[in-house]
C-alpha positions in Angstrom: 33.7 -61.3 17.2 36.1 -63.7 14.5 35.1 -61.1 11.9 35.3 -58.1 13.8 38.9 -58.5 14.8 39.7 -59.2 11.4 38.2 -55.8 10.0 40.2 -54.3 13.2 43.6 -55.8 11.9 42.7 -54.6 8.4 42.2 -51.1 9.6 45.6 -51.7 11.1 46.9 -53.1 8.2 45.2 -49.6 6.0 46.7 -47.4 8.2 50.1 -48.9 7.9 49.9 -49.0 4.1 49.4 -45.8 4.2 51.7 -44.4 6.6 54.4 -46.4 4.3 53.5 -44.7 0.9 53.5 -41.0 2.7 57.4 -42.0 3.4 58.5 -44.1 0.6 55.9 -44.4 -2.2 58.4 -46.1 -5.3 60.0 -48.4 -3.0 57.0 -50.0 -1.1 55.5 -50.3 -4.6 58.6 -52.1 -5.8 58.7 -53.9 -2.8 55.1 -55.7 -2.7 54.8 -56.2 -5.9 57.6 -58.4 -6.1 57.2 -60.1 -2.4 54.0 -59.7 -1.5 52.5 -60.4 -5.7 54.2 -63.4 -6.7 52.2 -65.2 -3.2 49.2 -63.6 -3.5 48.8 -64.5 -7.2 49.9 -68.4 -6.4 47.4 -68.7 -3.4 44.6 -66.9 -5.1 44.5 -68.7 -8.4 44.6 -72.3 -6.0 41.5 -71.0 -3.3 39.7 -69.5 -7.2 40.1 -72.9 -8.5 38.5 -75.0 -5.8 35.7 -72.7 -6.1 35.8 -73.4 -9.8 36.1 -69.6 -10.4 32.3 -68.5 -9.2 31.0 -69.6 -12.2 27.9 -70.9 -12.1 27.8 -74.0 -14.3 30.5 -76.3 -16.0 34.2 -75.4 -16.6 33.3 -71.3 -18.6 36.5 -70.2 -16.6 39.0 -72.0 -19.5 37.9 -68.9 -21.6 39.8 -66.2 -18.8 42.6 -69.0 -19.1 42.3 -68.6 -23.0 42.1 -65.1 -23.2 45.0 -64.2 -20.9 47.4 -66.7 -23.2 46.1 -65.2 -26.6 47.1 -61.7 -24.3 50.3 -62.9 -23.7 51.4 -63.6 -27.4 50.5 -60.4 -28.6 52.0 -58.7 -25.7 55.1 -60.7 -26.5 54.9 -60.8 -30.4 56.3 -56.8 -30.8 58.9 -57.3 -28.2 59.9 -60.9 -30.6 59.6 -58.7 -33.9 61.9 -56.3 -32.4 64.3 -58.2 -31.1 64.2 -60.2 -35.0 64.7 -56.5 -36.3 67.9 -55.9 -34.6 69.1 -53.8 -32.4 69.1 -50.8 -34.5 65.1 -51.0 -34.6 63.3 -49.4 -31.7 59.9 -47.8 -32.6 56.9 -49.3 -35.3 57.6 -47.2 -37.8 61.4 -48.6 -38.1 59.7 -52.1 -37.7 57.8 -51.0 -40.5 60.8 -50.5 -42.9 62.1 -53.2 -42.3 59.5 -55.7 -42.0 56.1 -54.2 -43.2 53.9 -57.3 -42.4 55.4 -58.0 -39.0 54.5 -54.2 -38.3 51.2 -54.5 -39.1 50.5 -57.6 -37.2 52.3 -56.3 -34.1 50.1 -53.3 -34.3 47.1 -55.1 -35.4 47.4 -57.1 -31.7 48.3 -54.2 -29.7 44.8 -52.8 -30.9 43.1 -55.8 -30.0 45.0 -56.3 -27.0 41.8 -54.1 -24.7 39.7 -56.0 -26.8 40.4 -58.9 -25.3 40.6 -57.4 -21.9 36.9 -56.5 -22.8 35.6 -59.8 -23.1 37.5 -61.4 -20.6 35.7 -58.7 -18.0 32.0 -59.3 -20.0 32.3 -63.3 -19.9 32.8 -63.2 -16.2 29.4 -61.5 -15.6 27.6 -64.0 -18.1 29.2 -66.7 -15.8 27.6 -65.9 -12.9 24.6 -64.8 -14.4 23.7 -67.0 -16.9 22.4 -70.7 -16.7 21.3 -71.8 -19.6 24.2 -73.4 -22.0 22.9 -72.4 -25.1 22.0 -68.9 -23.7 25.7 -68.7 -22.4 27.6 -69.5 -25.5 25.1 -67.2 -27.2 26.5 -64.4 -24.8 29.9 -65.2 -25.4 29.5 -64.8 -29.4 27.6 -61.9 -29.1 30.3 -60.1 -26.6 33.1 -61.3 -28.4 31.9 -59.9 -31.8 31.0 -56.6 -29.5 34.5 -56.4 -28.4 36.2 -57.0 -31.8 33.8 -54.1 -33.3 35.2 -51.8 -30.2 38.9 -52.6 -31.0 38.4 -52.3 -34.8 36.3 -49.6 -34.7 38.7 -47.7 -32.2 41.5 -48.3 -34.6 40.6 -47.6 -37.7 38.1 -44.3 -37.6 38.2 -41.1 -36.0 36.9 -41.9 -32.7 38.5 -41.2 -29.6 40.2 -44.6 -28.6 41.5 -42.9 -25.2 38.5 -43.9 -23.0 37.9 -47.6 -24.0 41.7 -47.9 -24.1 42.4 -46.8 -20.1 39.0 -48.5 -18.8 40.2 -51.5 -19.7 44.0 -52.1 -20.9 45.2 -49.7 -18.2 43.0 -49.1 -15.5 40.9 -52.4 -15.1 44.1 -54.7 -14.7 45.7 -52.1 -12.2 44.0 -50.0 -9.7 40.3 -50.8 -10.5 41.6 -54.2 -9.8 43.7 -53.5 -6.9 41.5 -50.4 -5.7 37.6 -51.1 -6.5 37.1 -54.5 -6.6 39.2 -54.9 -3.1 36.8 -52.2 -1.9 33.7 -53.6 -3.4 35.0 -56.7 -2.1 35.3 -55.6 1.5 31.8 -54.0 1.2 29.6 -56.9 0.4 31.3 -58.7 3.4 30.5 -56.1 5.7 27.0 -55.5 4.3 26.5 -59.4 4.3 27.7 -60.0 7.9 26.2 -56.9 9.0 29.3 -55.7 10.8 29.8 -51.9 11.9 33.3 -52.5 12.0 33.2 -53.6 8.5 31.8 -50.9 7.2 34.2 -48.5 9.3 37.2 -50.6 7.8 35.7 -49.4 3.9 35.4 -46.0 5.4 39.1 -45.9 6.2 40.2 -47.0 3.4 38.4 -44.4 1.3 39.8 -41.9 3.7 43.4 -43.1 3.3 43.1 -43.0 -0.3 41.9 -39.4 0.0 45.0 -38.7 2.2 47.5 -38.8 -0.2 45.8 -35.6 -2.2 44.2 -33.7 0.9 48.2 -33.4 2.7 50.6 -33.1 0.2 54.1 -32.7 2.3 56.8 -32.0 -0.2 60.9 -31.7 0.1 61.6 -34.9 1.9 61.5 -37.6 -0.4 63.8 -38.4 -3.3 64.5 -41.4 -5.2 67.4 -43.9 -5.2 68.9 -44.7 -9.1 68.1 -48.2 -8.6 64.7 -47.2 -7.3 64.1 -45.2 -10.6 65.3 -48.0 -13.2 62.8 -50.4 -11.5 60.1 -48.2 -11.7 60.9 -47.3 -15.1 60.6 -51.1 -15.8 57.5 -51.6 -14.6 54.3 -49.3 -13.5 56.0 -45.7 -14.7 53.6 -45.6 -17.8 50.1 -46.3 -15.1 51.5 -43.0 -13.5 52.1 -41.0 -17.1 48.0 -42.5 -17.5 46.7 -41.2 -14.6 49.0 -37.8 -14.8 47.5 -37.1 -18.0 43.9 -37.2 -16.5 44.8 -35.1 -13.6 47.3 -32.9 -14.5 47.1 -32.7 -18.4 48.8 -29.1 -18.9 51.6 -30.8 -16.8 52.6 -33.1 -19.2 51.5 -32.7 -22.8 52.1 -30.3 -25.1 49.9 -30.0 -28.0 47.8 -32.5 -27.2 51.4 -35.0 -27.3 53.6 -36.3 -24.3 56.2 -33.7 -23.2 59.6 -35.1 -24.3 60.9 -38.3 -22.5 63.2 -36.5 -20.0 60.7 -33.9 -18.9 58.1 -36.6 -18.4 60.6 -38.4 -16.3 61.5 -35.8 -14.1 57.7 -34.9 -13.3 56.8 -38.4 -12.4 59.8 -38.9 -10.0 60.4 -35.4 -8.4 57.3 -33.5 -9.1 54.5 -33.4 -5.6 51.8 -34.3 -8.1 54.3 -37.1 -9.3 55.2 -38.1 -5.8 51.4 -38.0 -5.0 50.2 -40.4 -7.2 53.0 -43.1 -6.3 51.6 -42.6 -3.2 48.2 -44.0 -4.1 49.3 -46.8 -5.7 51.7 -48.3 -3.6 49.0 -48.2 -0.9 46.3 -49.8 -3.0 48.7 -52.5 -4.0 50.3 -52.9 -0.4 47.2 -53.2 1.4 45.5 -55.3 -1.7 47.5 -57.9 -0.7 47.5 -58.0 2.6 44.2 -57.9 2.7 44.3 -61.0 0.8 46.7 -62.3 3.6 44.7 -61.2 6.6 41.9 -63.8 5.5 43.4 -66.5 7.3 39.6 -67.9 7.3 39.0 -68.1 3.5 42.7 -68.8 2.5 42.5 -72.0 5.5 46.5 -72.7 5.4 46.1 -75.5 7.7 44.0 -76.8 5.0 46.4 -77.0 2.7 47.8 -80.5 1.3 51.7 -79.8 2.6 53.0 -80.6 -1.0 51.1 -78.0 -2.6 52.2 -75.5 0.2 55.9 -76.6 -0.4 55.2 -75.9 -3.9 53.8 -72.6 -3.7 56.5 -71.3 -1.2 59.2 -72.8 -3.9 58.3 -70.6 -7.1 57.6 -67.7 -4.5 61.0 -68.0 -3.6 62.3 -68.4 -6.8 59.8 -65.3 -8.0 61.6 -63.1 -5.3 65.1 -64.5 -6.8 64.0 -63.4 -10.2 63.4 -59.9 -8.7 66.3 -59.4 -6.7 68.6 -60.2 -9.4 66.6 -57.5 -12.3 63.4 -56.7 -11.2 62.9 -55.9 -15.4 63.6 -59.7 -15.5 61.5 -60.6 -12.5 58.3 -58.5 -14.2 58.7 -61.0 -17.7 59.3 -64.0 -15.9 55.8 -63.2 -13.8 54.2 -61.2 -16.5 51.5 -63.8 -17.2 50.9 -65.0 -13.6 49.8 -61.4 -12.4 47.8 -60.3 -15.1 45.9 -64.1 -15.5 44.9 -63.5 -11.7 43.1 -60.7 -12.4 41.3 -61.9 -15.2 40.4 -65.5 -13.3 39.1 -62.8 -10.1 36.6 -61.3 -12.1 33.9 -63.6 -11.9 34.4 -63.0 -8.0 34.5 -59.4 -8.5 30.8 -59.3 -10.3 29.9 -61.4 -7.1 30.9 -58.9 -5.0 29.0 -56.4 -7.0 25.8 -58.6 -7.4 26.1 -59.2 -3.7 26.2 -55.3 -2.6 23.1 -55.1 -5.3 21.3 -57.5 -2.9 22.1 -56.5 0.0 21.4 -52.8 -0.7 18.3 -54.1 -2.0 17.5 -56.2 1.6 18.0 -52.9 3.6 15.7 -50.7 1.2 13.1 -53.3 1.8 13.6 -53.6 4.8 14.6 -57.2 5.2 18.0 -56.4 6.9 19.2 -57.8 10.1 20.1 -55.2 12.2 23.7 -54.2 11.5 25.9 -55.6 14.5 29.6 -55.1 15.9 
């Protein structure tokens, strides 16, 4: 019954989220992301650790740690170069005049940049997969030579980077992350404790993500100025992404982004625009509250009291950051979001492998009988 009136409060929880992001979709974003992120990244990272990431032998999770510091020099390195430039230099090809070889590194890591998100997403399966040592490492060199070919081969030929690109420097770190793997997440614990209720609560959140493009009520919703320069500061390129698949003839011309001003105004006053906010405020609101609601794998009351102290002290000091710029808040916790999602993926292949099982228990017909 424990589990069961957990999966009710989460349905609870779902159907909040989503009654918040019909009413206001930018600023519940803005909202959990910089409340309910910083203490969901903190807690996580701690309850990941102790479980020494889900991989299956020795200390593999130091290459997620590795990759997501080599990501955050060369996310960092243009912004540097710029700032070197002057404040007269704004775009690459003005980097390029001045500095040529800074230019072409900058660019050079900005290619390799989903690269990198690549392999960090491939060595988490191998972790959980693999045994051997020597079979392991053998993985590793393998992937990491597959995902340099993909970046360089993206890059420098005619192919079509656009796919590669969104799966995994736009999509996988952001709503896959916040969207599937919660989902797929939810799944193998419902499937694995054989709960009706769990189930139902996947159900409903499938349905509430459908909402927000079945009913599309338009007219009452606009967007403060402060609202808007936040936005702009932090996820208003993820809805230009997911725009362009849905609604390309909306927002290119010629195969190119409309100009600046016109893309703005379609993001923040268009339905289509307001629909999509809608969608991802409720996957990131309800992503971490789910997170919260698992009182029984977070175990606060387990918690040494000076490493509780500690956490609640830089999530103070992360909302702070926020409330004084939330552009200043995103830098500050740049690298503490994104390395969370890379150190989760050895738990999201689990959760995968686990439905896999599962699935496979029922077909067989070794399945408990699903209970409330």
């Amino acid at each position: 019954m424990k589990s069961a009136r957990i999966d009710y409060i989460n349905i609870g929880l779902m159907l909040f989220s989503c009654a918040a992001a019909f009413v206001i979709p930018f600023e519940l974003f803005l909202f959990s992301y910089a409340v309910l992120g910083p203490l969901h990244y903190l807690t996580e990272i701690s309850w990941l650790h102790k479980r020494n990431y889900f991989s299956m032998k020795g200390r593999d999770w130091w290459i997620l740690y590795a990759t997501g510091i080599l990501i955050l020099f060369f996310t960092f390195f243009s912004e540097l170069a710029y700032w070197m430039a002057g404040p007269e230099v704004t775009n690459i090809r003005e980097l390029y005049q001045v500095s040529p070889g800074t230019a072409k590194a900058a660019i050079w890591m900005s290619q390799h940049t989903t690269g990198l998100t690549f392999f960090a997403f491939g060595s988490a399966l191998i972790m959980i997969l693999v045994k051997s040592g020597m079979a392991r490492y053998g993985a590793y060199a393998i992937l990491a030579l597959v995902g340099y070919g993909l970046s360089e081969n993206f890059g420098n030929s005619g192919a079509d980077p656009r796919f590669f690109y969104l799966l995994f420097a736009i999509f996988v770190p952001t709503l896959i992350h916040v969207f599937v793997f919660t989902g797929a997440f939810m799944l193998y614990g419902a499937l694995k404790s054989n709960s009706k209720v769990g189930l139902a609560s996947v159900g409903v959140l499938g349905l509430c993500a459908a909402s927000f493009f079945v009913f599309r009520p338009d007219g009452f919703y606009s967007i403060s100025n402060y609202t808007l320069g936040s936005y702009d500061a932090s996820f208003f390129s993820l809805n230009v992404e997911v725009l362009r698949i849905l609604v390309p003839s909306q927002v290119l011309a010629d195969g190119k982004l409309v100009e600046f001003s016109l893309l703005k105004n379609f993001v923040y006053s268009s339905n289509w625009g307001i629909v999509i906010t809608r969608f991802i405020a409720f996957a990131y609101t309800y992503h971490y509250l789910n997170w919260f609601s698992k009182t029984n794998i977070i175990k606060w009351h387990e918690v040494p009291k000076a490493w509780l102290v500690s956490v609640f002290v830089l999530w103070f000091i992360s909302i702070g950051l926020y409330a004084y710029n939330y552009e200043v808040g995103l830098m500050a916790l740049y690298f503490l979001s994104f390395l969370h999602v890379f150190l989760e993926f050895p738990l999201n292949w689990v959760s995968f492998k686990g439905i896999g099982e599962e699935v496979g228990k029922s077909l067989w017909g070794r399945g408990a009988t699903v209970k409330a």
